[in-house]
C-alpha positions in Angstrom: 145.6 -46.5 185.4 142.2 -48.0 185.7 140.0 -49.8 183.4 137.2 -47.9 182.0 135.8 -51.0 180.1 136.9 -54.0 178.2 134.4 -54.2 175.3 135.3 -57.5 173.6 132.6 -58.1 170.4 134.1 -61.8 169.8 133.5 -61.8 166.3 136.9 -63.6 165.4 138.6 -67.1 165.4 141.2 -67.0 168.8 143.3 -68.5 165.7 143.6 -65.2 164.1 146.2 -63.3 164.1 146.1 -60.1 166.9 146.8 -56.5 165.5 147.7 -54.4 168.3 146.8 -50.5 168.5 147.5 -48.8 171.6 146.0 -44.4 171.5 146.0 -42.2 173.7 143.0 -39.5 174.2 142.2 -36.2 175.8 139.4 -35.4 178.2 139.6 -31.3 178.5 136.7 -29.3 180.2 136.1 -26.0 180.4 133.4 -24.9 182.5 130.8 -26.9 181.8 131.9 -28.0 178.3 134.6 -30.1 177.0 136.6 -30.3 173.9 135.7 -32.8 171.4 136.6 -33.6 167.4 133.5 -33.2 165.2 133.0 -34.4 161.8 130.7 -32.1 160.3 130.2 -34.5 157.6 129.1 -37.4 159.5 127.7 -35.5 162.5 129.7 -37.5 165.6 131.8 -36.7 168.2 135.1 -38.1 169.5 138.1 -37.4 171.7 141.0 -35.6 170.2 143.9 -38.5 170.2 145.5 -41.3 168.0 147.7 -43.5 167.8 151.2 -43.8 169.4 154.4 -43.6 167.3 156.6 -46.3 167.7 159.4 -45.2 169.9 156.9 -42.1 171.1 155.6 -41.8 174.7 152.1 -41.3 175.7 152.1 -38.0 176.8 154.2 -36.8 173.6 151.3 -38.5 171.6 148.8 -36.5 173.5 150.1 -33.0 173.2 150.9 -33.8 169.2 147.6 -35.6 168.6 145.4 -32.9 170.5 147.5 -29.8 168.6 147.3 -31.6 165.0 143.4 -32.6 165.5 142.1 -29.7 167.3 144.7 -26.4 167.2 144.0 -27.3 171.8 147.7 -26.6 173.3 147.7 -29.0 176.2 149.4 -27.6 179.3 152.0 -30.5 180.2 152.2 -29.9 183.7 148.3 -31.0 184.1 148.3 -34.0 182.4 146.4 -36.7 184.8 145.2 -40.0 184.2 141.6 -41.1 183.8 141.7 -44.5 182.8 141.8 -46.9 179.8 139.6 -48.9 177.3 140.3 -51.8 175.9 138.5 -53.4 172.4 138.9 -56.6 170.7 136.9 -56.8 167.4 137.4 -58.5 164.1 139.8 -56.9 161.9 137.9 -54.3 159.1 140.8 -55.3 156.3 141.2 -58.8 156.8 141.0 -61.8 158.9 143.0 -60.9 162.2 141.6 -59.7 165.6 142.3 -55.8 166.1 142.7 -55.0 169.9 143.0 -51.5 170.3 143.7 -50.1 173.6 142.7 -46.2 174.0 144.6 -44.4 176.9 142.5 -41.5 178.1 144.2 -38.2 180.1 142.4 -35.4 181.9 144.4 -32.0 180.6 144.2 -28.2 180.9 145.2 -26.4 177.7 146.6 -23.2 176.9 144.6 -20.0 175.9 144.5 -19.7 172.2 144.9 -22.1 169.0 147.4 -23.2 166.9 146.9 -24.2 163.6 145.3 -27.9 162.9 146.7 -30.1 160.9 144.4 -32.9 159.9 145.3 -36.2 158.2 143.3 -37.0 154.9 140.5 -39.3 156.3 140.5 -36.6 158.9 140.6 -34.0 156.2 137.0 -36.0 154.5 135.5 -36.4 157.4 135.7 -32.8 157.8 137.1 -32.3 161.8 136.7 -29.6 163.8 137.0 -28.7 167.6 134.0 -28.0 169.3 133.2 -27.3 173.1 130.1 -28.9 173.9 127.9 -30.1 176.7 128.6 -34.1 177.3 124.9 -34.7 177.3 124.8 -33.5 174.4 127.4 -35.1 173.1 126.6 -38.5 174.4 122.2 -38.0 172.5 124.3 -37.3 169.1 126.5 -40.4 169.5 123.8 -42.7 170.3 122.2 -42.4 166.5 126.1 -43.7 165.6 126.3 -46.9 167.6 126.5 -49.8 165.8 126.9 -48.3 161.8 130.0 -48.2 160.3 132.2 -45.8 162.9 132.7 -48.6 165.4 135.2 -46.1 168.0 131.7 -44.5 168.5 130.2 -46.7 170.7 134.0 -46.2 173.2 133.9 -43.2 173.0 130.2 -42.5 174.0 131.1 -45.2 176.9 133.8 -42.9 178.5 131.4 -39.7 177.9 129.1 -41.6 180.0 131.5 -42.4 182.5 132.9 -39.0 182.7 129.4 -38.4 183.9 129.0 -41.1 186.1 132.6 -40.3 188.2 131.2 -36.8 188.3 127.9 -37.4 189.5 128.1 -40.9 190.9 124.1 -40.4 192.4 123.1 -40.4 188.4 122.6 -43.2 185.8 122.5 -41.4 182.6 123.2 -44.6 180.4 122.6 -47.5 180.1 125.4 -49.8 178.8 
């Protein structure tokens, strides 16, 4: 799988103890839309995905994930890979470095929803799916780069490279 980006901030001590998350996320389109999380509350956008389960594999994750967060039924036999992003920050809840890598999977889902079934932060930041047009997407995320959702700023990276691998001619960002 290729790398998207490694986006290292290098706010931490190399002394530090290293948390490791590894996610995986959908990339679904539909026409000339594709399927992302919104929190109404908070107004941004993100890939439905999460974290793996230990023992789980990716693709399980994905089809779980993408059901829980946004109802999506992800056709197995579609499942591609796009490419992944690694980040290295300083650990939110203590002194550690968190390095989260996000694996990211073009899909086709089903016709129809299933029911979500949202976690509590999920639940407060008030999730729902929403088929929208990545530029649009990408002009919303921008105001969220840099404040306290710091997935944001990956996320809006791969919407802008989903763009770029599409229309290679075109800058639309730049990072």
């Amino acid at each position: 799988m290729r790398i998207i980006k490694v986006m290292d901030h290098r706010d931490y001590l190399e002394s530090w103890e290293r948390i490791e998350r590894n996610a995986v996320r959908a990339i679904i389109r539909k026409d000339n839309l594709i399927a992302l999380v919104k929190s109404k509350k908070e107004g941004f956008y993100k890939f439905p995905g999460g974290g793996i389960e230990p023992g789980e594999e990716h693709i399980d994750t994905l089809i779980r994930e993408t059901e829980e967060e946004t109802g999506l039924v992800i056709k197995e036999n579609t499942i591609r890979d796009y490419g992944f992003f690694v980040e290295c920050r300083k650990s939110i809840y203590e002194e550690a470095i968190f390095e989260q890598k996000s694996y990211y999977y073009l899909a086709e889902v089903e016709d129809g929803l299933k029911p979500i079934k949202l976690d509590d932060y999920e639940k407060d930041l008030d999730y729902e799916l929403e088929w929208v047009d990545i530029h649009d997407a990408i002009k919303v995320n921008k105001r969220f780069i840099g404040q306290k959702f710091s997935y944001i700023e990956r996320e809006t990276l791969v919407l802008n490279d989903l763009l770029l691998n599409t229309n290679p001619k075109r800058v639309y960002l730049n990072y």
